[in-house]
N, CA, C and O of each residue as an XYZ file, in Angstrom:
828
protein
N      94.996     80.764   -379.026
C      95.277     79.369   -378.664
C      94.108     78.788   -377.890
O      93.839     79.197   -376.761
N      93.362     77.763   -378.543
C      92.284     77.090   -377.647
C      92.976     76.363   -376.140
O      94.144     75.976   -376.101
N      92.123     76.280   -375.077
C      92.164     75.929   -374.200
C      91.865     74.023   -373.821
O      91.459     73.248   -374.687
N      92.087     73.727   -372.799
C      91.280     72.330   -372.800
C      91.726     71.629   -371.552
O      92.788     71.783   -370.949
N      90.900     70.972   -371.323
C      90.991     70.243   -369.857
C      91.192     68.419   -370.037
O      90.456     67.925   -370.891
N      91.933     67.651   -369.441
C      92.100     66.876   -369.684
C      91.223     65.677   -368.762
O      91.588     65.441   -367.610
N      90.033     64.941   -369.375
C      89.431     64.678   -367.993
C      89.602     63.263   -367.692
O      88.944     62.758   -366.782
N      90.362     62.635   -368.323
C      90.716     61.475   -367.587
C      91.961     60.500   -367.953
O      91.854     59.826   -368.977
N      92.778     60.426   -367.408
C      94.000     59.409   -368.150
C      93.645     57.716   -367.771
O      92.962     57.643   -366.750
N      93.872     56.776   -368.200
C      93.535     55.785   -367.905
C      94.711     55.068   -368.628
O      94.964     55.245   -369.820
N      95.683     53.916   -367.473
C      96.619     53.294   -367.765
C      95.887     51.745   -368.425
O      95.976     50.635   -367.899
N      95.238     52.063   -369.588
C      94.989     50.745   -370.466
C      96.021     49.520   -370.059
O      96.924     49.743   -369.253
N      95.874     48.423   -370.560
C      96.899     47.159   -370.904
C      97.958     47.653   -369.615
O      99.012     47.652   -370.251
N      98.139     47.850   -368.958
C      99.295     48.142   -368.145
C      99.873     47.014   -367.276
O      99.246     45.956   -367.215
N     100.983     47.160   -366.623
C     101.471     45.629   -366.328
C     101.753     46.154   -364.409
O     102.909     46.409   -364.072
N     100.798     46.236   -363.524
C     101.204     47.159   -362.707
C     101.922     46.638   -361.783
O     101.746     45.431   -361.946
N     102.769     46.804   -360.729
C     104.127     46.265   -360.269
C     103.769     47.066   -359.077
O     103.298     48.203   -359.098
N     104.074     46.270   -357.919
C     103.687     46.546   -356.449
C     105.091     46.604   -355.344
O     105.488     45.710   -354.597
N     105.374     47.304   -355.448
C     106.621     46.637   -353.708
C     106.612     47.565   -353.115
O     106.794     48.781   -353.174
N     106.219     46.347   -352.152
C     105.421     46.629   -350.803
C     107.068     45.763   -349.417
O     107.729     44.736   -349.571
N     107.098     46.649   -348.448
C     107.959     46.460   -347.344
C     107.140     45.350   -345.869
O     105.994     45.562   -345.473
N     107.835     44.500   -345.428
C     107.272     43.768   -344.828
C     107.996     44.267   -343.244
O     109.194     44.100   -343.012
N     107.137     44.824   -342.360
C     106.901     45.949   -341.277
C     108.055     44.626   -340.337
O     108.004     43.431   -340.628
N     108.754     45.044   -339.527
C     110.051     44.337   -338.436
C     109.999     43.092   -339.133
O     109.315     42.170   -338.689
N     110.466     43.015   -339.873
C     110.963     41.488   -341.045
C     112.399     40.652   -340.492
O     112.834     39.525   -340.728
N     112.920     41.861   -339.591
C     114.335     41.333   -338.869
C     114.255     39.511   -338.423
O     114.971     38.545   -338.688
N     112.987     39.708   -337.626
C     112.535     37.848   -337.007
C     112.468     37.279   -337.893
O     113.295     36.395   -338.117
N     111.460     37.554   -338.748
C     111.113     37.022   -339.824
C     112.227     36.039   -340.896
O     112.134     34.818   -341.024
N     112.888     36.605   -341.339
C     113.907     36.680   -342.295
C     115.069     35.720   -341.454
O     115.885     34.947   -341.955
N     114.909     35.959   -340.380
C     115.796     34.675   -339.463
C     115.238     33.630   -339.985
O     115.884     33.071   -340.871
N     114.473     33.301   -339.769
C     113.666     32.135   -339.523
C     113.438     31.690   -340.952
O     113.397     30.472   -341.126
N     113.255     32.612   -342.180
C     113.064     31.966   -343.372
C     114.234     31.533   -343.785
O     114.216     30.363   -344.168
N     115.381     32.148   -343.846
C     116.632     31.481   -343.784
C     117.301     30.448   -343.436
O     118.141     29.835   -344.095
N     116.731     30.153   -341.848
C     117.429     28.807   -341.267
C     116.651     27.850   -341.999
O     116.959     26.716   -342.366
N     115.444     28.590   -342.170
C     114.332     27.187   -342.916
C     114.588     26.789   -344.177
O     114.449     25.618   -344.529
N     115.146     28.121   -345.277
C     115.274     27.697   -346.398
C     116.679     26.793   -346.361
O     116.880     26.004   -347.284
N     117.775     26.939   -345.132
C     118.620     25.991   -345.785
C     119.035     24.571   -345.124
O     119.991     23.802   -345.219
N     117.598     24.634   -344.277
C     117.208     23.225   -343.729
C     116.701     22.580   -344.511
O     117.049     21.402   -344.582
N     115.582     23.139   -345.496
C     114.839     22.415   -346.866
C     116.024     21.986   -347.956
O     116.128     20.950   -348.612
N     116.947     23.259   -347.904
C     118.046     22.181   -349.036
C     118.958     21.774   -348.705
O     119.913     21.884   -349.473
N     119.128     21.196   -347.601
C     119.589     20.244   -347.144
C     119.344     18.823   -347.351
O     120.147     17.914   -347.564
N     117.187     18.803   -347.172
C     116.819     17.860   -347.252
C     116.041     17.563   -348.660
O     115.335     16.558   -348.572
N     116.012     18.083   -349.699
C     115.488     18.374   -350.829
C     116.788     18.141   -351.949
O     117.920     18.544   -351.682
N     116.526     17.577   -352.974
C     117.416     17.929   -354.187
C     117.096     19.025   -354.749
O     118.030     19.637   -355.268
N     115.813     19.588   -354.833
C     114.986     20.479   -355.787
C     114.852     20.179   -357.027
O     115.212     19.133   -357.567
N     114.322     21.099   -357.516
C     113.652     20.741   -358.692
C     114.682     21.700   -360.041
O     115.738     22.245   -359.718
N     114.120     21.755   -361.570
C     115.063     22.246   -362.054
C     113.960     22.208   -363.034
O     113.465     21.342   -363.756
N     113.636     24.182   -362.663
C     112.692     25.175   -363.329
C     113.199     25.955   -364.311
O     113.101     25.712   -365.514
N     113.775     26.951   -363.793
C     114.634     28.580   -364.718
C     115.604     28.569   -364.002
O     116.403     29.458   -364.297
N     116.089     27.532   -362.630
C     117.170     27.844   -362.080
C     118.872     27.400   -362.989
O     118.997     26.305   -363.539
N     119.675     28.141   -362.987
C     120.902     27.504   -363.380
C     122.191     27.951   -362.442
O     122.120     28.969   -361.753
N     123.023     27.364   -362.459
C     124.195     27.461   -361.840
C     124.007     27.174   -360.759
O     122.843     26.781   -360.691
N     124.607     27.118   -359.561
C     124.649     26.977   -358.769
C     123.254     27.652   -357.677
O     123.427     28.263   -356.622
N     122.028     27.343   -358.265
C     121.061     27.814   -357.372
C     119.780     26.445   -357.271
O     119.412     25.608   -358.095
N     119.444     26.691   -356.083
C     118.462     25.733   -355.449
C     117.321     25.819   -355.432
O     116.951     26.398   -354.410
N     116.344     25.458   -356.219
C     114.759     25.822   -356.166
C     113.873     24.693   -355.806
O     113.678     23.586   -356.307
N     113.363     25.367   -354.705
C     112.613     24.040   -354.234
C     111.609     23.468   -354.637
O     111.208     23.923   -355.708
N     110.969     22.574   -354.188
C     109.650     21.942   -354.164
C     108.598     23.279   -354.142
O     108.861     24.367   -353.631
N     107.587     22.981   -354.697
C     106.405     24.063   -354.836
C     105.262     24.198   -353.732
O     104.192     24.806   -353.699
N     106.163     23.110   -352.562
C     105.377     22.972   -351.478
C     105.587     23.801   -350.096
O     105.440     23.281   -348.990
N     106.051     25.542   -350.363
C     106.466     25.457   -349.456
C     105.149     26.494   -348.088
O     105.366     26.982   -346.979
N     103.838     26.411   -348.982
C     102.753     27.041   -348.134
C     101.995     25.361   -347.598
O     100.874     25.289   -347.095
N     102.550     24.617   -347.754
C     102.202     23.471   -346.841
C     103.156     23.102   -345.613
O     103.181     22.099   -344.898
N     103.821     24.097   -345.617
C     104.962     23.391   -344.540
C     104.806     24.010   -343.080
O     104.480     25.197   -343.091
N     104.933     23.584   -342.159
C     104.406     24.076   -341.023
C     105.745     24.925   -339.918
O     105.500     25.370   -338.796
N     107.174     24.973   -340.630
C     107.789     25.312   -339.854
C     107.382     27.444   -339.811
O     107.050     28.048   -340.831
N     107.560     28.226   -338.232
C     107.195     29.306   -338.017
C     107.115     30.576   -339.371
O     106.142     31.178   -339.823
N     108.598     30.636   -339.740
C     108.822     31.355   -340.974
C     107.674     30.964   -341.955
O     106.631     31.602   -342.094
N     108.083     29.614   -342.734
C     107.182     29.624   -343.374
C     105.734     29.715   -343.443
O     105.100     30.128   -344.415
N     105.224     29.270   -342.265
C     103.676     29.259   -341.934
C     103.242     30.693   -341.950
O     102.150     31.188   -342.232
N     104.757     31.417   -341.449
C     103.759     33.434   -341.247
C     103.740     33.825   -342.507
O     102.696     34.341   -342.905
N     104.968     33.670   -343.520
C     104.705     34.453   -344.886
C     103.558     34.039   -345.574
O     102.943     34.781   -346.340
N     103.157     32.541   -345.258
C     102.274     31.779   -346.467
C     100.666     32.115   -346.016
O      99.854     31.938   -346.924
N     100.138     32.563   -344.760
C      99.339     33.229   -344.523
C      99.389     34.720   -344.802
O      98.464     35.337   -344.275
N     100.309     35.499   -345.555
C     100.455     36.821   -345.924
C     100.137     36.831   -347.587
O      99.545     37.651   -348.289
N     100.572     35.985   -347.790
C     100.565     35.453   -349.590
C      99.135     35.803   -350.409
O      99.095     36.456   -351.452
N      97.751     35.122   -349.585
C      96.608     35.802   -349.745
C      96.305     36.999   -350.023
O      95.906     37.546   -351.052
N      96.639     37.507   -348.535
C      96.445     38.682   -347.795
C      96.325     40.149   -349.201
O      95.650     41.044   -349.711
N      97.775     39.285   -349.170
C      98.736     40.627   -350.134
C      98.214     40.528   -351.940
O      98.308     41.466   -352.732
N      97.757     39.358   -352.210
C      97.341     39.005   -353.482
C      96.165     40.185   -353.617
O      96.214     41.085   -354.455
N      95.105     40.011   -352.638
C      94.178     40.688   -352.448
C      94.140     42.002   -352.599
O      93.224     42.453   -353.288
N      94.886     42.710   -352.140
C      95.319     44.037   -352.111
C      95.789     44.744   -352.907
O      95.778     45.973   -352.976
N      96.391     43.715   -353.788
C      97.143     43.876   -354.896
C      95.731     44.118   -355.942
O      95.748     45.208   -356.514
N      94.695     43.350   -356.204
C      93.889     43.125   -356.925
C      92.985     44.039   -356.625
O      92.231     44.621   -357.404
N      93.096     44.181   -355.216
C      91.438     45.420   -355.097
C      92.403     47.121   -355.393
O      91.833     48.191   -355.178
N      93.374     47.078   -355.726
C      94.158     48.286   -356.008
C      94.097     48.529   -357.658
O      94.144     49.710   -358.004
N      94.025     47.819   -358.399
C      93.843     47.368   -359.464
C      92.116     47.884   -360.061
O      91.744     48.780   -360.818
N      91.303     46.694   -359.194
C      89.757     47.207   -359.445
C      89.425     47.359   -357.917
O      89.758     46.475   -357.127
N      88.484     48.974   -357.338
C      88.571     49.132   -356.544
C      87.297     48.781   -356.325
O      86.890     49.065   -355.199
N      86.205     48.023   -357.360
C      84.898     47.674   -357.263
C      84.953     46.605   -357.205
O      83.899     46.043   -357.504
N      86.315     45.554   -356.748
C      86.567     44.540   -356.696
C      85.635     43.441   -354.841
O      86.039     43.591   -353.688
N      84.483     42.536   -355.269
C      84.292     42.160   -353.900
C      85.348     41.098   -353.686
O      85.455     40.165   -354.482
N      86.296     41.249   -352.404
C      87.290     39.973   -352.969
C      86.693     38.494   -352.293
O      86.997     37.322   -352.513
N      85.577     39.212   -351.253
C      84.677     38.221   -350.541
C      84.472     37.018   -351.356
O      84.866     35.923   -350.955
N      83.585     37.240   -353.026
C      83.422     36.267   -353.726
C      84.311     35.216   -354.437
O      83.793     34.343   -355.133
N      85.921     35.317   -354.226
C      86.464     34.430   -354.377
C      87.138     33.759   -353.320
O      87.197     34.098   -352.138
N      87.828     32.400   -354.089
C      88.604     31.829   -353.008
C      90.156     32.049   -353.744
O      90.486     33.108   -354.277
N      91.016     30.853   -353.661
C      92.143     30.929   -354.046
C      92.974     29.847   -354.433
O      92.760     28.949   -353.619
N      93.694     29.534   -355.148
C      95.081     28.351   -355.483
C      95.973     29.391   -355.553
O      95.885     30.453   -356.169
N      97.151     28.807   -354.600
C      98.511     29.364   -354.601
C      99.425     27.974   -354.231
O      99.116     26.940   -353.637
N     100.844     28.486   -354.935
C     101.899     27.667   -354.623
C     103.187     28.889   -354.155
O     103.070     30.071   -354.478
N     104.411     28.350   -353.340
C     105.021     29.179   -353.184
C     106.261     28.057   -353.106
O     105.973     26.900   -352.799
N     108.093     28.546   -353.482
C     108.923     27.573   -353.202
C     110.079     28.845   -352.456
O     110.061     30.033   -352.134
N     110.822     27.916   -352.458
C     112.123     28.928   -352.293
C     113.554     28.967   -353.107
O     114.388     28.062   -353.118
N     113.624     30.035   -353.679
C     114.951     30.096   -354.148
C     116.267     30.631   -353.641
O     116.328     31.778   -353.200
N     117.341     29.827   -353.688
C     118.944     29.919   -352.945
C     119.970     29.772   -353.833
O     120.767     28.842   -353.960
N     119.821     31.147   -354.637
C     121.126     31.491   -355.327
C     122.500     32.040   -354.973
O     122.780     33.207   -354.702
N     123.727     30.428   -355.053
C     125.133     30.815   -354.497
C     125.332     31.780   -355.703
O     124.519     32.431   -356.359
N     126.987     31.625   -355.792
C     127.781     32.575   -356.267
C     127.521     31.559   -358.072
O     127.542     30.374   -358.405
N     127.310     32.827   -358.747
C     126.751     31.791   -360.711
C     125.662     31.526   -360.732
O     125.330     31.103   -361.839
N     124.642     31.573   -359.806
C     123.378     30.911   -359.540
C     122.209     32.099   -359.915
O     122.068     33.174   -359.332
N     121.297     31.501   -361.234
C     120.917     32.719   -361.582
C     119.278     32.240   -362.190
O     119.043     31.032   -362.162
N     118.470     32.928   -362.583
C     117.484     32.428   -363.240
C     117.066     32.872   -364.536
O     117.198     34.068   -364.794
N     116.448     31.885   -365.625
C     116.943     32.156   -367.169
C     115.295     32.997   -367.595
O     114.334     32.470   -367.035
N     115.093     33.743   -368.159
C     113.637     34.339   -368.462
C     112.266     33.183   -368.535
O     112.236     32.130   -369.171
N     111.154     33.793   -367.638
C     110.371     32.929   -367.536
C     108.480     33.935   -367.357
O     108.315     35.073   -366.918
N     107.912     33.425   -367.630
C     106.625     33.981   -366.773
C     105.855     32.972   -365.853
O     106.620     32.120   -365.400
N     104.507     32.826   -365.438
C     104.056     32.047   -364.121
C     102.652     32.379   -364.649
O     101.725     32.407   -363.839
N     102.410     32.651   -366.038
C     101.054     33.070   -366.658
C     100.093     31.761   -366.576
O      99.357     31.700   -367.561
N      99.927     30.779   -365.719
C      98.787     30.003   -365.951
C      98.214     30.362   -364.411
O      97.151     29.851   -364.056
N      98.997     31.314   -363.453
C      98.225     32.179   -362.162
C      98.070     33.585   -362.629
O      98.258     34.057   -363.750
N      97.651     34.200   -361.425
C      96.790     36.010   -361.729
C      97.935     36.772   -361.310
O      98.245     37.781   -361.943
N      98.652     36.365   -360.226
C      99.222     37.118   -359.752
C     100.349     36.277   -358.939
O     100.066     35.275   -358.282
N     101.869     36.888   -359.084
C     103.050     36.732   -358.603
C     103.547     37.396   -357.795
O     103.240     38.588   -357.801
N     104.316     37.001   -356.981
C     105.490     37.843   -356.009
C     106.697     37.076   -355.571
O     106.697     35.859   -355.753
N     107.535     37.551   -355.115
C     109.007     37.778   -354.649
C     109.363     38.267   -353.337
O     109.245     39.435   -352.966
N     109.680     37.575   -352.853
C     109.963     38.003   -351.016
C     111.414     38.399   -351.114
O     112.075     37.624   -351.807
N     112.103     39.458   -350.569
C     113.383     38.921   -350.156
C     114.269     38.709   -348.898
O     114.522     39.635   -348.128
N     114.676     37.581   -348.749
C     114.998     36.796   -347.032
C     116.480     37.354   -346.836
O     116.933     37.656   -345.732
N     117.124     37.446   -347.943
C     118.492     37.808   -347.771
C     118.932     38.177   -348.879
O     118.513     37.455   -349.783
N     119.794     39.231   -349.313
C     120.295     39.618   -350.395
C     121.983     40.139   -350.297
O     122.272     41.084   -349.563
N     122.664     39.675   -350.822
C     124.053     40.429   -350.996
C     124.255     41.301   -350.598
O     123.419     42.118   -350.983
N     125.292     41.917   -349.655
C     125.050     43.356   -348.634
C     125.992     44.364   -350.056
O     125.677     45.498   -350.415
N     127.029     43.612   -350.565
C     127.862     44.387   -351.553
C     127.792     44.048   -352.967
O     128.730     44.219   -353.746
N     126.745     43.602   -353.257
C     126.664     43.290   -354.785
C     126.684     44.582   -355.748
O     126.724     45.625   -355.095
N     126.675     44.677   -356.475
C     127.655     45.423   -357.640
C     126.839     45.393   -359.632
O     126.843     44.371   -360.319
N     126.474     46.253   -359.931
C     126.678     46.187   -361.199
C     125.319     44.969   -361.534
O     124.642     44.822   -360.516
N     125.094     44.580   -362.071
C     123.624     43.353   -362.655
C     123.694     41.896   -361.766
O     122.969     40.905   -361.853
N     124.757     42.144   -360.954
C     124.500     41.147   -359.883
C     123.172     40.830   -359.098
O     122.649     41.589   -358.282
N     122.713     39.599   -359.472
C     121.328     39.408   -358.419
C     120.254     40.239   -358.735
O     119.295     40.428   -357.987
N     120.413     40.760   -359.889
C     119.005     41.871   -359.778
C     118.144     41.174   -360.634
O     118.644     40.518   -361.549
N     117.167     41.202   -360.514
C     115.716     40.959   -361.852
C     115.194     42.162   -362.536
O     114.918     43.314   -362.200
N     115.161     41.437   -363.659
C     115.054     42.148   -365.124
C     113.317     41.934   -365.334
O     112.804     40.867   -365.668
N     112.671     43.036   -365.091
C     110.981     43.108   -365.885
C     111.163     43.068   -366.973
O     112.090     43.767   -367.382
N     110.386     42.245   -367.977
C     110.328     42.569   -369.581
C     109.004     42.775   -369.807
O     107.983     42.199   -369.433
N     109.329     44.117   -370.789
C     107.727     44.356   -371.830
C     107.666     43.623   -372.934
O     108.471     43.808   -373.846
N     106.777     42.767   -372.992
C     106.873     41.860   -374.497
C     105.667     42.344   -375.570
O     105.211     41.702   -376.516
N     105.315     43.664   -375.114
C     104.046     44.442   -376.230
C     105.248     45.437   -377.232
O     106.374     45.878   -377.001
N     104.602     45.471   -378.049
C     105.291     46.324   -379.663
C     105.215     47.997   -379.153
O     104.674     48.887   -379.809
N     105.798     48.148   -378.015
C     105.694     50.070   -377.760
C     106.978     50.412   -377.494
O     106.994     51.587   -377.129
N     108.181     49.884   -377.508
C     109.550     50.339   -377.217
C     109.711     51.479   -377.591
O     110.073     52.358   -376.809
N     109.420     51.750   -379.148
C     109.253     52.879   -380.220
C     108.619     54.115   -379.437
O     108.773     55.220   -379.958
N     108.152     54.060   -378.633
C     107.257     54.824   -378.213
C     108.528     55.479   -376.989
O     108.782     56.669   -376.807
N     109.033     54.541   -376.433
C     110.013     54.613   -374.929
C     111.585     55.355   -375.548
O     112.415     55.961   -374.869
N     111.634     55.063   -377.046
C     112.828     55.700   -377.644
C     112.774     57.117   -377.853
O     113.802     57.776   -378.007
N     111.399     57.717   -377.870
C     111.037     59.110   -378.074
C     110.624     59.813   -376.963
O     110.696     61.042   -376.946
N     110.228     59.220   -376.096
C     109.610     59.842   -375.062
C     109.511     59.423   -373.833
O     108.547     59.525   -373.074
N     110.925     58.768   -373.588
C     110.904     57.931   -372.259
C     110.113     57.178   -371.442
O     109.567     56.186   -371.926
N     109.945     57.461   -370.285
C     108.968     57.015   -368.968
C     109.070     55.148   -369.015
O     109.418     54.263   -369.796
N     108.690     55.252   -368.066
C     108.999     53.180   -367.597
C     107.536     52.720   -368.025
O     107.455     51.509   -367.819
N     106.441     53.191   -368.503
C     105.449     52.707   -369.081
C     105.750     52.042   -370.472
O     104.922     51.213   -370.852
N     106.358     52.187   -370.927
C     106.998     51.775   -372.535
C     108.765     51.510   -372.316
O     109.544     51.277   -373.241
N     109.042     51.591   -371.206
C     110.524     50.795   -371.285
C     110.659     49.413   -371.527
O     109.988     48.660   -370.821
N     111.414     48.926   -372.405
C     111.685     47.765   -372.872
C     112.038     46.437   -371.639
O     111.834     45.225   -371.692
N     112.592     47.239   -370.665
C     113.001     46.214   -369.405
C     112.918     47.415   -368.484
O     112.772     48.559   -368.914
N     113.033     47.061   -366.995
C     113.336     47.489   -366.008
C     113.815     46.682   -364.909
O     113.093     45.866   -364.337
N     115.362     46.958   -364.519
C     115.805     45.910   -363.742
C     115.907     46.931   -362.055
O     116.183     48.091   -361.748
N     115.515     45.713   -361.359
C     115.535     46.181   -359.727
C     116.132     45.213   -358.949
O     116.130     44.045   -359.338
N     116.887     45.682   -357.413
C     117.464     44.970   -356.655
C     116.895     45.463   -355.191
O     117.463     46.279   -354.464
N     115.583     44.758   -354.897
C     114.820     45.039   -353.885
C     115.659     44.600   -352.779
O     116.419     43.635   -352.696
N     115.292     45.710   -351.772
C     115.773     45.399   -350.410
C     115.622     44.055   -349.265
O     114.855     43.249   -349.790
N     115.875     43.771   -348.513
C     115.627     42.893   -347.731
C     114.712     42.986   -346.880
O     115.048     43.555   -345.841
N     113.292     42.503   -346.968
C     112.086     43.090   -346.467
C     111.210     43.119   -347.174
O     110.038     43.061   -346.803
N     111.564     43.211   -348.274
C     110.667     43.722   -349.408
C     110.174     42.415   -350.321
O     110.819     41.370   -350.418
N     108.637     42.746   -351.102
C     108.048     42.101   -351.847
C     107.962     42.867   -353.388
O     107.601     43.991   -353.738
N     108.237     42.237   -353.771
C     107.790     42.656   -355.601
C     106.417     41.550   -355.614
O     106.350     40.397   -355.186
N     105.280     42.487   -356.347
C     103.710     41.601   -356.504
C     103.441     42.043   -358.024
O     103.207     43.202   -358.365
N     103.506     41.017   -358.818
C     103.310     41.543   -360.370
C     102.152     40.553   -361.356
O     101.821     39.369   -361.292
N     101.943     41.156   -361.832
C     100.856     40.023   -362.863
C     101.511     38.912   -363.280
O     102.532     39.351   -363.808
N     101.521     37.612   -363.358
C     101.896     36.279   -363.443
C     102.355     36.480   -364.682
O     103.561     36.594   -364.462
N     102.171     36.636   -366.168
C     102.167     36.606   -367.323
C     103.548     37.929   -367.338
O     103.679     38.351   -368.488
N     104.377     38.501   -366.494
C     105.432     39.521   -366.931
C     106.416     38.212   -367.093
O     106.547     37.284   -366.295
N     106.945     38.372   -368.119
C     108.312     37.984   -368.745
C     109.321     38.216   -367.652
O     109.111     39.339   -367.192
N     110.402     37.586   -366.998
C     111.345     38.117   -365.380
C     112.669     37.014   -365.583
O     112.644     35.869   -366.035
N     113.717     37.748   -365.117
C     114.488     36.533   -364.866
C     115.700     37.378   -363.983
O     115.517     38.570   -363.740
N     116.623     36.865   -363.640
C     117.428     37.195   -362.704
C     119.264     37.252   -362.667
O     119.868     36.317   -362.142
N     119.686     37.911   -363.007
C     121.332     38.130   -363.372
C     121.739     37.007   -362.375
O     121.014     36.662   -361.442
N     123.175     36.369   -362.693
C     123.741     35.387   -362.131
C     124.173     36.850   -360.787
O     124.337     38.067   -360.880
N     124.212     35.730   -359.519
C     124.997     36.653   -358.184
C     126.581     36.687   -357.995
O     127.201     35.641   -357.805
N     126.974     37.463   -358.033
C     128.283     37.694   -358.669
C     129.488     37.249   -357.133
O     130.674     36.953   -356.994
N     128.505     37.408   -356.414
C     128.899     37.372   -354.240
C     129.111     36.107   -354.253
O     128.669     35.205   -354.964
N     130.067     36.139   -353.116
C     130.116     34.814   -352.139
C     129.537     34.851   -351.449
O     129.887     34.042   -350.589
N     128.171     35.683   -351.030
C     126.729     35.483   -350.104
C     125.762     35.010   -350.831
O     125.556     35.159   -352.035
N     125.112     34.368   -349.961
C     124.076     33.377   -350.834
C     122.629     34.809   -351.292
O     122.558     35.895   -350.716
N     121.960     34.479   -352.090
C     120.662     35.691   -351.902
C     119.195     34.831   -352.060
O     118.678     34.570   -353.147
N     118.714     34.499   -350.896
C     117.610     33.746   -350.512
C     116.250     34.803   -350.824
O     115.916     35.738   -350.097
N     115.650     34.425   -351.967
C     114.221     35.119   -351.890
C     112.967     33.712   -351.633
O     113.330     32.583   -351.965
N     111.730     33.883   -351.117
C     110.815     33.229   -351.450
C     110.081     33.841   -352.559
O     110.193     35.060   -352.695
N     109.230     33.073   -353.502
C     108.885     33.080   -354.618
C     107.154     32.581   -354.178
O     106.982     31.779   -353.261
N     106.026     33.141   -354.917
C     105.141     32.659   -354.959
C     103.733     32.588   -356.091
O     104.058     33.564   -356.767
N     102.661     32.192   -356.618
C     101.717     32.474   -357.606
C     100.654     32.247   -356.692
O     100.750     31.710   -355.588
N      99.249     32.864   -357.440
C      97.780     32.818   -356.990
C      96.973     33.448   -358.425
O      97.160     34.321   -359.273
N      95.837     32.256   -358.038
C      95.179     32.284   -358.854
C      93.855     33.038   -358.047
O      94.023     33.371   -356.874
N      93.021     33.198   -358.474
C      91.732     33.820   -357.816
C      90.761     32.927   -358.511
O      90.808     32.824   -359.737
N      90.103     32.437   -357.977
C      88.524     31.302   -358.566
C      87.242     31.643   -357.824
O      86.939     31.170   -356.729
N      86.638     32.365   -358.406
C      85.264     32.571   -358.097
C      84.183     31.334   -357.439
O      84.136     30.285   -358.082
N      83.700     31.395   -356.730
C      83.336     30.963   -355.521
C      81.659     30.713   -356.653
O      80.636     30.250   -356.148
């Protein structure tokens, strides 16, 4: 039997998916809360991928100066960055600058979001401010979709590199950071608790 060494694997085309925990988020998450439902209070919102009973705001919400929002929307960069020099580690991120938008979404009970991507930015994420303490079953969770021709591949030989979807229900604290162009959408919330995430895109523009 010949021998052989394998000298390099390399995740080609890959769609790579980040969540990352946001360190004593307890304050934090106060404050994005009272804020997000001071904004829809004063907001109708807008009407994106949201349906049922959920509230998506204005795309303005890294211009807004209240505490919550001002700390995440200075993290939004931060984290884009990190995301990207993890990606290419010969990455200078010095030479660019940035466009980002960020809103907030406040899905009651039916309130859900219909499949979408955010592919005219580099990079996406998902905060979450509050989530259902007892949700249950496809309640509130988001659905990743692979929209490349390898399912075939995931029917024979498993692994989440070739899974057709992958659905997650991130903790409270937590960020999902994904390439803008993933296919995503979000099961209706099945709770009588509301589940407040902030939402955001970035582009990277060379300087």
């Amino acid at each position: 039997m010949s021998s052989f060494k394998i000298i390099e694997t390399d995740p080609l085309f890959s769609t790579p998916l980040c969540l990352l925990e946001i360190e004593n988020s307890a304050d934090l998450n106060k404050k994005l809360i009272s804020e997000s439902r001071a904004w829809r209070k004063q907001e109708k919102g807008a009407n994106i991928s949201n349906q049922g009973d959920s509230w998506h705001s204005p795309d303005g919400l890294m211009t807004r100066d209240e505490p919550g929002f001002s700390k995440i929307s200075k993290m939004i960069p931060q984290i884009a960055a990190q995301y990207a020099m993890q990606i290419n580690p010969r990455l200078d991120i010095k030479n660019f600058r940035f466009e980002a938008n960020a809103w907030v979404n406040i899905n009651r009970k039916g309130g859900f979001n219909t499949a979408h991507h955010h592919g005219t930015f580099h990079v996406s994420g998902v905060y979450y401010a509050k989530q259902p303490a007892n949700a249950t079953g496809e309640s509130g969770m988001i659905e990743l979709i692979n929209s490349r021709f390898d399912h075939h591949i995931f029917s024979e030989i498993g692994g989440q590199a070739f899974s057709p979807s992958v659905k997650m229900r991130p903790a409270v604290g937590q960020m999902l950071v994904f390439p803008s162009t993933l296919l995503h959408f979000v099961f209706p919330n099945e709770t009588d608790e509301e589940r407040i995430s902030l939402a955001w895109n970035l582009k990277f523009i060379r300087k």
